[in-house]
C-alpha positions as CSV (number, residue, x, y, z in Angstrom):
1,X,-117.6,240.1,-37.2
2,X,-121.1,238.9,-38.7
3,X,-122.4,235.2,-39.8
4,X,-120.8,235.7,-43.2
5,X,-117.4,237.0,-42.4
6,X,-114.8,234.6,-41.2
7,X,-113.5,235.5,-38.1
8,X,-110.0,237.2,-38.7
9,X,-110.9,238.0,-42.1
10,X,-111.1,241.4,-44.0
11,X,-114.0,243.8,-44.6
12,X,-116.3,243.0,-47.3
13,X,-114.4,245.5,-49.5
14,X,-111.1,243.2,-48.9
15,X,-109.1,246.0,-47.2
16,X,-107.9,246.1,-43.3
17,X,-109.3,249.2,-42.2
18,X,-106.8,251.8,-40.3
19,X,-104.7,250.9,-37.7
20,X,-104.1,252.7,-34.3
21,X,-100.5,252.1,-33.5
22,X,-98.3,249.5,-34.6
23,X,-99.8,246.7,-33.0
24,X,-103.3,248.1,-32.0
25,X,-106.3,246.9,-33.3
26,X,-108.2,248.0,-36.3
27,X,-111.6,250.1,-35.7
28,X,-113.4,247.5,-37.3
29,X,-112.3,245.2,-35.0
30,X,-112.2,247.2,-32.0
31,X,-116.0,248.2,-32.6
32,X,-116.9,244.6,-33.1
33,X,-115.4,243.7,-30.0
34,X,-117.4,246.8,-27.9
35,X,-120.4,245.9,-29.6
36,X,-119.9,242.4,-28.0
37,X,-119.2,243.2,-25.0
38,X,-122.0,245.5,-24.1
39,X,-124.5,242.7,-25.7
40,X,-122.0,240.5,-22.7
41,X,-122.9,243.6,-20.4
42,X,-126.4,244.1,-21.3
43,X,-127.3,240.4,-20.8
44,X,-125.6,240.5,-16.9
45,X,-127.3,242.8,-16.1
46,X,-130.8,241.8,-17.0
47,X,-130.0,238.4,-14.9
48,X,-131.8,238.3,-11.4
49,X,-129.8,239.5,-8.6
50,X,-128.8,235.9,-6.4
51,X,-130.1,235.2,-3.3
52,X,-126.8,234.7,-1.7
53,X,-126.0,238.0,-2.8
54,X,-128.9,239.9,-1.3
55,X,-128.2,237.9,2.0
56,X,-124.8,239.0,2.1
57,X,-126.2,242.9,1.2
58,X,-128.6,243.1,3.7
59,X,-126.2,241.2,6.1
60,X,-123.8,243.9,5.4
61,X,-126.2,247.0,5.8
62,X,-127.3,245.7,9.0
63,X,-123.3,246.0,10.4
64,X,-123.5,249.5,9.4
65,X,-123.7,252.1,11.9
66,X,-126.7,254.7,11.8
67,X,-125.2,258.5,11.3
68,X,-126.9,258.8,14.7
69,X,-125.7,256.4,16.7
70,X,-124.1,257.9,19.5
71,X,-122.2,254.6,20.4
72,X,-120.1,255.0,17.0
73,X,-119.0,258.9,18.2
């Protein structure tokens, strides 16, 4: 969906596009809703990493035992 299309509307031309399956989505619709969520995605991922979160990793990478620990045999 863009600015000028009402959501649940038809294409510009005024015709649902193909179906997959009998109650699937249309590929109109089901691009509109990838292209969403990768912009969703995308914007995640570009967010800083929280400080709790890198406590709780380094926290969990110093419980880890070394390959050569021979405590852990």
């Amino acid at each position: 969906m863009n600015e000028d299309e009402p959501a649940g509307g038809f294409p510009q031309g005024g015709r649902a596009t193909r179906v997959r399956g009998e109650n699937g989505l249309n590929d109109q619709t089901q691009r509109r809703i990838g292209n969403h969520l990768r912009a969703l995605y995308d914007s995640v991922v570009q967010q800083p990493i929280p400080d709790r979160f890198r406590d709780l990793i380094a926290r969990l990478e110093d419980e880890q035992p070394k390959p050569d620990d021979p405590t852990e045999a």
